[in-house]
C-alpha positions, 0 to 999 in steps of 0.5 A: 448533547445537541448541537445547540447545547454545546458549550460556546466561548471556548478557545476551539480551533479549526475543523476540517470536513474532509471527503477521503474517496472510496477506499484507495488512499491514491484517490485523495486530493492534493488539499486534503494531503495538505489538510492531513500534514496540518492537523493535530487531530485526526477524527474519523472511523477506523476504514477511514482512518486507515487511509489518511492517517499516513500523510499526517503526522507522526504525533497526530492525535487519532480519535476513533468514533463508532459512526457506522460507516453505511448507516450513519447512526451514532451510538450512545453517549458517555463511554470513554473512547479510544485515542491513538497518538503518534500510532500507539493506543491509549485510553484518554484520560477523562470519557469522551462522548462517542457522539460525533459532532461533540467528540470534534466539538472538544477535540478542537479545545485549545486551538487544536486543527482537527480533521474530520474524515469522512468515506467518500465526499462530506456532501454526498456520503456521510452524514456531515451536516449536522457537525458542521452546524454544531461547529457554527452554533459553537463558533468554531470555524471550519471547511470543506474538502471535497472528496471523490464521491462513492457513488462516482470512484466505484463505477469509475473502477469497475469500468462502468461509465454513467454516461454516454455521447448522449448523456443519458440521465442519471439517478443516484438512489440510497436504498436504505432511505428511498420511498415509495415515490423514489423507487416509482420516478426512477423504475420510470424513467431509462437511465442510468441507476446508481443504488447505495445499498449492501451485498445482501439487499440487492435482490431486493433492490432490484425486486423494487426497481421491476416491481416499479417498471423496470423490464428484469432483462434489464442489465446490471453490475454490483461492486463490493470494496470498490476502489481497494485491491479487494474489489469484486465486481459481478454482471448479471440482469435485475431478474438474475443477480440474486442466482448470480450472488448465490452461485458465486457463493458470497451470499450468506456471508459475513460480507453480506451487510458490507456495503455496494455499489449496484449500476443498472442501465443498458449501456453502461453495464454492457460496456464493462468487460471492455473498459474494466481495467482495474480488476484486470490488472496483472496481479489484481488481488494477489498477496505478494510476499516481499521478505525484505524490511520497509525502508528496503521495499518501499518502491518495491511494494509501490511497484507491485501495487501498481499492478494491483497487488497487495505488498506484504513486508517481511524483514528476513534480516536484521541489520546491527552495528558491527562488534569492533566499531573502531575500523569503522571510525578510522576509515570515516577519519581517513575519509575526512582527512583525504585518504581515499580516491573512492569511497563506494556504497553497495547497499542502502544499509551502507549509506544508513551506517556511514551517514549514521557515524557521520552524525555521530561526529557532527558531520554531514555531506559536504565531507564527501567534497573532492572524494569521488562516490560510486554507489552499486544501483538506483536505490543506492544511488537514491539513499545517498541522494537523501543524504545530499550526495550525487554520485559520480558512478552507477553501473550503466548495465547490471547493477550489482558489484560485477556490473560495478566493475565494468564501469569502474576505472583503473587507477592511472598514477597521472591522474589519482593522486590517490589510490585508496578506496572506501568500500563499507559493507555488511560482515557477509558481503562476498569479496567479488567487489574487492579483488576486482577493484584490486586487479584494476591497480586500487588498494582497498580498505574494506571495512564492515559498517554493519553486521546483517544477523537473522531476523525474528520471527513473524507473527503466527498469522503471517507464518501459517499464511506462508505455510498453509498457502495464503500468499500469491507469491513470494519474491526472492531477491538473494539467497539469503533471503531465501535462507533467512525466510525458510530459517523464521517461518518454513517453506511457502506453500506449494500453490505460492508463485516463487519469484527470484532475482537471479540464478544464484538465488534460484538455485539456494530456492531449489536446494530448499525444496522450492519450485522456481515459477518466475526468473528475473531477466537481469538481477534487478528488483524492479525487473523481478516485479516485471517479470512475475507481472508478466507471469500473472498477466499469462496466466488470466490471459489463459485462464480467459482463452480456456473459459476458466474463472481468473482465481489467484495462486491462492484461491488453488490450495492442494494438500501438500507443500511444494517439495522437490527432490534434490538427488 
C-alpha cells in the first residue's frame, strides 16, 4: 500500500521519527529517553530495537519490520509480523503489512504513541521520508528526534577527528548510490571523505576514489560496529586496505556485508593512534563473567562497561524464603513494637526480605522511625535508600561484618534504653557479625530472612562458553560463588583471567583447581573491577612494548584447562 492509498479519517495517534545513534544505547538523547518512556508502541528493526527498548516501558508493544537496516529495501507486503509485548513473543492476531510506513500507519490505531527507531539520525541514515509523508497524507501527527548521525559517532569513536584548526572540507559519501559525478567531485578535491559502505566493498570503494585522482598513498581507517564493545578499527592507504583486510583475515567472512564506516584524509587517519580512546580502554571487548544475579550486579556490570567490557550475568545462587517463616514475623512485630536498639542489614537480599514482609503487613519505612539502622556497605546502604531509610552507620573502611564492628558502639546502659539488635540474614551467614556484636555488650536476635539454595544451571551455550574459553575473565566475589559456578557449569577454562575479592575467596578458587590471576586490594567489588582493569591495562601496555597485536585472554585458547595441583 502507498502513502497515498492509506486509510484516512481514523482515530491515529502520535508517531515519533527517533534517530537511535550508531549502536551505544549511552549515545541517545535525553528527548529520545523521553520519547521511549511515553510510547505504547515501539517499531524499529531488531539491532535497534535492542538499543531503545530498555528505557520504555515493560508493557510496550514492539513490532519488528524486515527493513534492512544498510539498505533500506523493504520486502513484500501481507506476511503476519512478529509483536513482542511486555518482552514476550506472540504472533499478532490479524497479518500486519511488513511495509514500514503502513505497519506505523496502524500501529498508531487508537490514539496509540508510536515510536518509530531508527540507526543513526532519521534525516541522514534511514530512509525515513517516506513514513513521514504517509503520516501527513494520513493525518497523523508526528516528530522528529534527531539522533547522533553514523557517519559522525563512528569516527568520533575510532579517534578519527573530520576536521582540523583549518577546517577542511568534508564529503559524506553512501557508496551504494554515489554516481559516476559523485565519485569524480569527491576524488577531486582534498578533504576529508567519509564513505557509507560495507567491510567487503571497500576495496572497491577505494579503487573508485584512485581511479577518480585520489593518489593510493593516500591515508584511510575502515570501522566496523562502530560505537559498540565490538568495534574494530583498521589503518592502511586507499592502494593498501584490501591486503590490510585479507591479512587480518576478516575478508571473506560472514561479517562481509556488515556495514562500515571508511575515513580518507591525510590528517585525519594519521591522528588516530593518538586520539583513539575507545578501543584503548582497558578491557576493550573483553567478555567478563559476573556470576551473581541482575539486581546484584547492576553497578557492577555498568563499571565493567565503562572500561569497555561486555558484563555477562550469571546467578550462581538462588534466594527463597526460609522453611519456618515464623522468627521472621516475630522479629518484624518486635520491630514495630520497639524491641530493638538495631536492626542491621548485611546484604541487598536482607533488605528485599524485610521490605518483602513489611509489605505483607501493609507496612513501609516510617516503622523504622526511632530504630537505629546499620547496613554492611554501599550497595546495601543503597538498597535501603530505595526503600526510604538513611542509614545511620556504614563501615567507614572495609565493608564487610569485620569492618562493621570497628565502627559499631558498645552498648552504654546510659544511653540505650535498649539492647537488642535485629540482625536479618541468609541460613549460611557466618557468625563473625554476632559474636562481635555480643562482645560489645548487645543481645542479638539473629534471624534467617532468606535461605540462599544453588542455582540452576545456565544454558548450554553460556557453559561451554566457560568451559571451552569464551570468556576474558570471570570475577569471584565469595567462595561461594566460586562453589556454586564450579558446582552448575564446570571450571572456566585456562585462558579465563580469574579475579577474586578477597583472600578466602582465592584460596576456595585454588582448592578448585583455579589459577588466581587478579587480587582485590581490599574486599570490595567496585575495587575487584579496579584491579582486573589495572591488570588489562598491563597486559595491552605489554603487548604494545613487545610489537605484539593486543588480543583478549580469549582470542589465546590452548587445549587444556586450567588445573593446579592441590598436594
Amino acid at each position: 500500500m502507498s502513502p497515498t492509498t492509506l486509510p484516512t479519517g481514523l482515530d491515529h495517534g502520535h508517531v515519533t521519527f527517533l534517530g537511535a545513534g550508531p549502536g551505544d544505547p549511552g549515545l541517545l538523547t535525553l528527548r529520545a529517553v523521553e520519547a521511549l518512556a511515553n510510547a505504547d508502541v515501539l517499531v524499529g528493526e531488531h539491532e535497534v530495537l535492542d538499543v531503545v527498548r530498555t528505557h520504555a516501558r515493560a508493557d510496550v508493544a514492539v513490532l519488528t519490520t524486515d527493513t534492512d537496516p544498510f539498505t533500506g529495501a523493504h520486502p513484500g507486503t501481507g506476511t503476519p509480523q512478529l509483536a513482542v509485548v511486555g518482552g514476550e513473543s506472540t504472533t499478532a492476531g490479524v497479518p500486519v503489512s511488513r511495509d514500514a510506513a503502513h505497519l506505523v500507519m496502524e500501529a498508531s490505531r487508537g490514539g496509540k504513541r508510536v515510536v518509530r527507531a531508527v540507526t543513526g539520525d532519521p534525516g541522514l541514515d534511514a530512509y525515513a521520508a517516506e513514513e513521514m509523508l504517509a503520516c501527513v497524507t494520513a493525518g497523523v501527527p508526528f516528530e522528529v528526534v534527531p539522533g547522533i548521525a553514523t557517519a559522525v559517532g563512528v569516527p568520533a569513536y575510532a579517534g578519527v577527528p573530520l576536521r582540523g584548526a583549518q577546517g577542511a572540507d568534508v564529503r559524506f559519501v553512501d557508496a551504494r548510490t554515489a554516481s559516476e559525478r559523485c565519485w569524480t567531485e569527491v576524488g577531486a578535491s582534498d578533504g576529508t571523505v567519509v564513505v557509507s559502505t560495507t567491510l567487503d566493498s571497500v576495496a572497491a570503494a577505494a579503487g573508485e576514489l584512485v581511479a577518480a585522482g585520489r593518489k593510493p598513498d593516500t591515508p584511510l581507517t575502515v570501522t566496523i560496529a562502530g560505537t559498540t564493545t565490538r568495534q574494530r578499527t583498521w589503518s592502511a592507504t586507499l592502494g593498501s586496505i584490501a591486503q590490510t583486510l585479507k591479512q587480518a583475515k576478516v575478508l571473506p567472512s560472514p561479517e562481509g556485508c556488515r556495514p562500515v564506516i571508511a575515513v580518507v584524509g591525510e590528517r585525519s587517519a594519521a591522528q588516530r593512534d593518538q586520539l583513539s580512546w575507545f578501543e584503548s580502554k582497558p578491557l576493550f571487548g573483553w567478555k567478563v563473567l559476573v556470576p551473581r544475579t541482575k539486581e546484584q550486579a547492576a553497578s557492577l556490570s555498568d563499571q565493567l562497561r565503562s572500561y569497555g567490557a561486555v558484563p555477562h550475568e550469571v546467578p550462581t545462587i538462588a534466594v527463597e524464603p526460609p522453611r519456618t517463616p515464623q522468627q521472621m514475623e516475630r522479629a518484624v512485630k518486635g520491630l514495630v513494637t520497639g524491641r530493638y536498639e538495631w536492626i542491621a542489614f548485611t546484604s541487598v537480599n536482607a533488605v528485599k526480605a524485610v521490605r518483602e514482609k513489611f509489605e505483607e503487613y501493609g507496612l513501609d519505612a516510617r516503622a523504622f522511625a526511632g530504630i537505629k539502622v546499620a547496613a554492611v556497605g554501599e550497595q546495601t546502604a543503597k538498597a535501603l535508600v530505595a526503600f526510604g531509610v538513611k542509614p545511620d552507620l556504614i563501615p567507614s573502611g572495609e565493608q564487610s561484618a569485620a569492618g562493621l564492628l570497628e565502627d559499631w558502639p558498645p552498648y552504654d546502659p546510659v544511653f540505650d534504653p535498649i539492647d537488642r539488635v535485629f540482625l536479618p540474614r541468609a541460613d549460611i551467614a557466618t557468625e563473625t557479625l554476632v559474636a562481635g556484636l555480643i562482645e560489645l555488650g548487645w543481645e542479638v536476635d539473629d534471624v534467617t530472612a532468606y535461605r540462599t539454595v544453588r542455582a540452576s544451571p545456565p544454558p548450554a551455550e553460556t557453559r561451554e562458553a566457560i568451559k571451552g574459553g569464551g570468556f576474558d575473565a570471570v570475577l569471584f566475589t565469595s567462595s561461594s560463588t566460586v562453589r556454586n559456578l564450579v558446582g552448575i557449569a564446570g571450571k572456566p577454562h585456562n585462558v579465563t583471567v580469574i579475579a577474586c575479592i578477597g583472600p578466602a575467596t582465592a584460596k576456595t578458587a585454588e582448592e578448585h583447581g583455579l589459577r588466581v590471576d587478579v587480587m582485590s586490594p581490599e574486599p570490595s567489588v567496585h575495587k575487584l573491577t579496579e584491579a582486573l582493569a589495572d591488570f588489562g591495562l598491563r597486559r595491552r601496555a605489554a603487548a604494545l612494548e613487545a610489537g605484539d597485536p593486543v588480543t583478549r585472554p580469549s582470542e589465546r585458547r590452548p587445549g587444556a584447562r586450567r588445573r593446579r595441583s592441590t598436594t
